[in-house]
C-alpha atoms as an extended CHARMM CRD file, in Angstrom:
* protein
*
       119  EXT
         1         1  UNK       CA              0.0000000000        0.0000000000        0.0000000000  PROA      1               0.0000000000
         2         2  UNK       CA              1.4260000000        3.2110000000       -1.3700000000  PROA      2               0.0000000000
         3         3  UNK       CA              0.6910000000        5.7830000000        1.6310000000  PROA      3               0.0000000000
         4         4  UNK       CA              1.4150000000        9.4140000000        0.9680000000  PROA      4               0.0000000000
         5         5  UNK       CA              1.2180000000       12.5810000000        3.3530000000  PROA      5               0.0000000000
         6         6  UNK       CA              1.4750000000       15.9250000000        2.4370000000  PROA      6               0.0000000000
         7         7  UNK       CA              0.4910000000       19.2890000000        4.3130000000  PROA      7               0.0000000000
         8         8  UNK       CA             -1.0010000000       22.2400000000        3.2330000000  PROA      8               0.0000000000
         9         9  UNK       CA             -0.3610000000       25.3530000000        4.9430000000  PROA      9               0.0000000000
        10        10  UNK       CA              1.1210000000       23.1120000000        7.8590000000  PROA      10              0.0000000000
        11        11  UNK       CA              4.7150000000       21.1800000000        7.6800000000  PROA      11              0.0000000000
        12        12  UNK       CA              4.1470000000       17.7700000000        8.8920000000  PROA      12              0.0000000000
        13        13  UNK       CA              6.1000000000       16.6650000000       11.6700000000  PROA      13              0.0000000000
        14        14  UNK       CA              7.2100000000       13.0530000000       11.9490000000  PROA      14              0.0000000000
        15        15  UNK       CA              5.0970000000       12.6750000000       14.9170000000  PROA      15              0.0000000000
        16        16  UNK       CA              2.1090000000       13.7550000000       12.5020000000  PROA      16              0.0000000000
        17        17  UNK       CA              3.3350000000       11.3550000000        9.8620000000  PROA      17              0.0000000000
        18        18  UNK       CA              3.7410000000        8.5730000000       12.3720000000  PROA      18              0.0000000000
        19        19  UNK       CA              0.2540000000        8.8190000000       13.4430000000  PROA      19              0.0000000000
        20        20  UNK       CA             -1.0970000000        8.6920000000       10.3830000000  PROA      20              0.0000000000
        21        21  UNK       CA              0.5050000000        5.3440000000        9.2630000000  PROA      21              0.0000000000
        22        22  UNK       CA             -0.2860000000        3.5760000000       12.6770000000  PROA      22              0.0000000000
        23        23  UNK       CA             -3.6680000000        4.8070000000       12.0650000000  PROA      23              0.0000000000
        24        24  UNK       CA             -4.8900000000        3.7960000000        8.7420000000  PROA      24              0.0000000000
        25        25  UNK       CA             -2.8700000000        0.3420000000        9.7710000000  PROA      25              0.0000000000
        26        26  UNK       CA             -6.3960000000       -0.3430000000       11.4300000000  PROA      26              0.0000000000
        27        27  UNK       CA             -7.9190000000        0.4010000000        7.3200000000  PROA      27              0.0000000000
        28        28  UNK       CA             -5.6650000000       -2.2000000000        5.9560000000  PROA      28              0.0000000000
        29        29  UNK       CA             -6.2120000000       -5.1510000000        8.3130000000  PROA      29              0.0000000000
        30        30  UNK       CA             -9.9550000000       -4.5390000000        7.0000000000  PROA      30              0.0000000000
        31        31  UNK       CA             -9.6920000000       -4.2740000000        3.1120000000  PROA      31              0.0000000000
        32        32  UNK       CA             -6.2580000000       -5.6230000000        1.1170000000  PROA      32              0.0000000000
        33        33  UNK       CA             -6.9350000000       -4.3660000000       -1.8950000000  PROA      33              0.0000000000
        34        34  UNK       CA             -5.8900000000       -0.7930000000       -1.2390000000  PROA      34              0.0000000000
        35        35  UNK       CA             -3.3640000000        0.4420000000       -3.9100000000  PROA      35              0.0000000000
        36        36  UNK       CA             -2.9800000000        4.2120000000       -2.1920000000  PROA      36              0.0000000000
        37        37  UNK       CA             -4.0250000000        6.5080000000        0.2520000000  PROA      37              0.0000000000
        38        38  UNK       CA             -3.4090000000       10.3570000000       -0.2600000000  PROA      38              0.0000000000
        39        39  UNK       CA             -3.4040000000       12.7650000000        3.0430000000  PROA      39              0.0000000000
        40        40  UNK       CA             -3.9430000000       16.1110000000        2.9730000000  PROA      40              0.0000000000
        41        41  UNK       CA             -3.3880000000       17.4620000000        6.5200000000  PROA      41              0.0000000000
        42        42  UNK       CA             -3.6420000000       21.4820000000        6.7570000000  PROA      42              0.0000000000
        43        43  UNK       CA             -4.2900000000       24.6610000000        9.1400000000  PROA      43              0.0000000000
        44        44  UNK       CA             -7.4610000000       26.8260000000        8.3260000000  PROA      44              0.0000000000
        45        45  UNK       CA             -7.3000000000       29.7980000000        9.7950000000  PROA      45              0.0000000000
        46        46  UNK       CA            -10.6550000000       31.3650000000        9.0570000000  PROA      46              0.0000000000
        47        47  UNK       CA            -11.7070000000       34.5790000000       11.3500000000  PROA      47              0.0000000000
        48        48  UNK       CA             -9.2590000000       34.4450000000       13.6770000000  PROA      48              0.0000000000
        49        49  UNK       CA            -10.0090000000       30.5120000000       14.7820000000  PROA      49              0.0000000000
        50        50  UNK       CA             -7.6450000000       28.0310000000       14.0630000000  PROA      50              0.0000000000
        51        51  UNK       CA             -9.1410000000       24.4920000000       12.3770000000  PROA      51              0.0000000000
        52        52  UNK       CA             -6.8630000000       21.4830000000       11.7960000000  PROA      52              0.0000000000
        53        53  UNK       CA             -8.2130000000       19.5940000000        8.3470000000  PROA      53              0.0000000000
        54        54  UNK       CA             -7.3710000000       16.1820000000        7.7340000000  PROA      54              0.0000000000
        55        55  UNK       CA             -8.6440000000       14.4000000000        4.0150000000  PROA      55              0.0000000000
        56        56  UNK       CA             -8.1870000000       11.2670000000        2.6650000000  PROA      56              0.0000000000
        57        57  UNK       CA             -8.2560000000        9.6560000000       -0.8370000000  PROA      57              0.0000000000
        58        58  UNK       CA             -8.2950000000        5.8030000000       -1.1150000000  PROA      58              0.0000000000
        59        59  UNK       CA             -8.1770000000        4.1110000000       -4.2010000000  PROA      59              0.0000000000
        60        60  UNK       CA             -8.7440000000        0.7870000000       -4.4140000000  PROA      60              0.0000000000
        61        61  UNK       CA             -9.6030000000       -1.6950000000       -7.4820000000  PROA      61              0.0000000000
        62        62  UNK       CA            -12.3570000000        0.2570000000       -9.4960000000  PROA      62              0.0000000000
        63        63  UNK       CA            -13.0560000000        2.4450000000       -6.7740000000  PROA      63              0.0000000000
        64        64  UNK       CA            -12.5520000000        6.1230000000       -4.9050000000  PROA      64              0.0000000000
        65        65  UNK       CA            -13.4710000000        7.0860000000       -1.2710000000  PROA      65              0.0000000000
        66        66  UNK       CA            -12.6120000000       10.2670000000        0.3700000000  PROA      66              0.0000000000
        67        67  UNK       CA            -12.9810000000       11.6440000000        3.9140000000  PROA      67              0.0000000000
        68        68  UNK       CA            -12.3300000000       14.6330000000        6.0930000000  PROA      68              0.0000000000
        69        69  UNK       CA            -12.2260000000       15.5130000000        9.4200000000  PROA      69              0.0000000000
        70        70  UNK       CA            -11.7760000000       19.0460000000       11.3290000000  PROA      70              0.0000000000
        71        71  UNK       CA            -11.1270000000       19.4850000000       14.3020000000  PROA      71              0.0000000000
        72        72  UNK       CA             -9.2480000000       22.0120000000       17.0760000000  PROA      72              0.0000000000
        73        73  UNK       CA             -6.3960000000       19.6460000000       17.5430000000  PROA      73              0.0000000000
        74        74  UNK       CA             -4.4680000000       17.9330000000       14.2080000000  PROA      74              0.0000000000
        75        75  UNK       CA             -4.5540000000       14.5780000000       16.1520000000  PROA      75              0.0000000000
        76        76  UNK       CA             -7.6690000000       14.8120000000       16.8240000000  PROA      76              0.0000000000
        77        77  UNK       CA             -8.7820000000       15.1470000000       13.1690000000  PROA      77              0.0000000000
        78        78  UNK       CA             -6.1710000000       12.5050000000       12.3630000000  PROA      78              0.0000000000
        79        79  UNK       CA             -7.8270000000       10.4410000000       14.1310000000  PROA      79              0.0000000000
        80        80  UNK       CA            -11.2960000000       11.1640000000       13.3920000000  PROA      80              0.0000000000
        81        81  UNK       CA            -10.3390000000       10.9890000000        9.5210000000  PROA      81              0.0000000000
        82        82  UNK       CA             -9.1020000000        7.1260000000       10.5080000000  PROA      82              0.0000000000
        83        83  UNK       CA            -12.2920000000        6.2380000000       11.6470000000  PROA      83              0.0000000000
        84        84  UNK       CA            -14.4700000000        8.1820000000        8.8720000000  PROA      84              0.0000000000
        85        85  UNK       CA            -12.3360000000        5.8720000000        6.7520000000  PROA      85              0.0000000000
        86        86  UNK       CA            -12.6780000000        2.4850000000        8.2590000000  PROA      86              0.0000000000
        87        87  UNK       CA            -16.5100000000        2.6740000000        8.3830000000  PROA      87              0.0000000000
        88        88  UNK       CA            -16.1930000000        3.4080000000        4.4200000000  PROA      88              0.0000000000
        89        89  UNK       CA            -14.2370000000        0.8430000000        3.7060000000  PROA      89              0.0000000000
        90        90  UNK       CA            -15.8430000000       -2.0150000000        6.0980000000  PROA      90              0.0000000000
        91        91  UNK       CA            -19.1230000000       -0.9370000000        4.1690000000  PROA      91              0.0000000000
        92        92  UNK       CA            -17.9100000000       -1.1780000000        0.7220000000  PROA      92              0.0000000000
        93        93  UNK       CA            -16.7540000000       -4.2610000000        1.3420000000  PROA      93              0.0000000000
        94        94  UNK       CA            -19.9550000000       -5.5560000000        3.3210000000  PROA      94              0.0000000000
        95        95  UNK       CA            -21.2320000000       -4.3050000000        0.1700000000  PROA      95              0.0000000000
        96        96  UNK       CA            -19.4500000000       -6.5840000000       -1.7030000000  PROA      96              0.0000000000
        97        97  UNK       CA            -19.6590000000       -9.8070000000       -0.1960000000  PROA      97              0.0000000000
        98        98  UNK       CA            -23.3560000000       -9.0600000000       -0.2240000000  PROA      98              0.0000000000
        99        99  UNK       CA            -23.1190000000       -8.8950000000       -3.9120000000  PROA      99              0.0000000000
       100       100  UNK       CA            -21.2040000000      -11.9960000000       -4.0740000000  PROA      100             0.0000000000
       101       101  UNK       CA            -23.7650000000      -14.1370000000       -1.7750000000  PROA      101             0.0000000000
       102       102  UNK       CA            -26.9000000000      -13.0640000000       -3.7250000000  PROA      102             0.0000000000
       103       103  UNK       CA            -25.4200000000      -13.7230000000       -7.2770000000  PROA      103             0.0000000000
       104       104  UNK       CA            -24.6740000000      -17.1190000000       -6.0020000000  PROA      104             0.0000000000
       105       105  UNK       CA            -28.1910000000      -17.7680000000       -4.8920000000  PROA      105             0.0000000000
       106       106  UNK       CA            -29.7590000000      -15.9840000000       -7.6900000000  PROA      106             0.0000000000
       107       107  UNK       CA            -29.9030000000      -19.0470000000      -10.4010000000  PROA      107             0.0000000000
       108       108  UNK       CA            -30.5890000000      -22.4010000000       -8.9580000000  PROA      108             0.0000000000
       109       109  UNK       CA            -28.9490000000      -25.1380000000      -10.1670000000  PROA      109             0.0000000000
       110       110  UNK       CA            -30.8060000000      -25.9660000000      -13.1790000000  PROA      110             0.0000000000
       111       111  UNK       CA            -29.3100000000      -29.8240000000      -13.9820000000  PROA      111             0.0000000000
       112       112  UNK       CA            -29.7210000000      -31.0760000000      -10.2480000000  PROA      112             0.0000000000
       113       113  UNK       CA            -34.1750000000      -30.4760000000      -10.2070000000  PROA      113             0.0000000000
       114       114  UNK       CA            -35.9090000000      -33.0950000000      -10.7650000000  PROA      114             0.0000000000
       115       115  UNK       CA            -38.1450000000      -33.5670000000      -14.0050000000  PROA      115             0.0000000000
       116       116  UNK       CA            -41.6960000000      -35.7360000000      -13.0550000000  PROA      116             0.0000000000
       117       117  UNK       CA            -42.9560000000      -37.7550000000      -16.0530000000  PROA      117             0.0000000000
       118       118  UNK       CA            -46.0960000000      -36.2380000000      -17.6970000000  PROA      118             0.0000000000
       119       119  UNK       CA            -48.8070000000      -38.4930000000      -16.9980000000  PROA      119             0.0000000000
């Protein structure tokens, strides 16, 4: 999984950087078919009150999620951002398992029913 993290308006500190990877760790264990995540961590400062953004862009096999979280504290947001992102991905893939289950049970088994002789 190619994970990167950039900042906007902020420099990211290794701390920041290293609390990013442990969290989206938790993302991985629960979908393997991530190719990359993008962060976007940065510092709004609008009127005079300071708001710590973090984004993220997952892409995966044939699809796109993104998140956000803001918050008053980056790690805060980090973390918030981690969980927005877990609950997309375990539905997507809840999601697809569903898909997989019904298609199964869709068409019967056509050569194993049993014909009865017209009488």
């Amino acid at each position: 999984m190619n994970v990167s993290i950039s900042g906007h308006h902020i420099s990211v500190t290794e701390a920041m950087d290293t609390a990013v990877r442990e969290k989206l760790e938790k993302v991985e264990r629960h979908f393997d078919q991530i190719q990359s995540i993008q962060v976007i961590l940065s510092l709004d400062n609008n009127g005079g009150v300071k708001s710590h953004k973090a984004e993220a862009i997952l892409r995966a096999s044939g699809q796109e999620m993104f998140v956000q979280a803001s918050e008053d504290d980056m790690y805060k947001a980090i973390n918030n951002m981690a969980d927005k992102l877990d609950r997309q991905v375990r539905k997507y893939k809840t999601r697809q398992e569903r898909k997989k289950t019904q298609g199964a049970g869709r068409y019967p088994d056509l050569g194993s029913a049993e014909v009865s002789p017209a009488v």
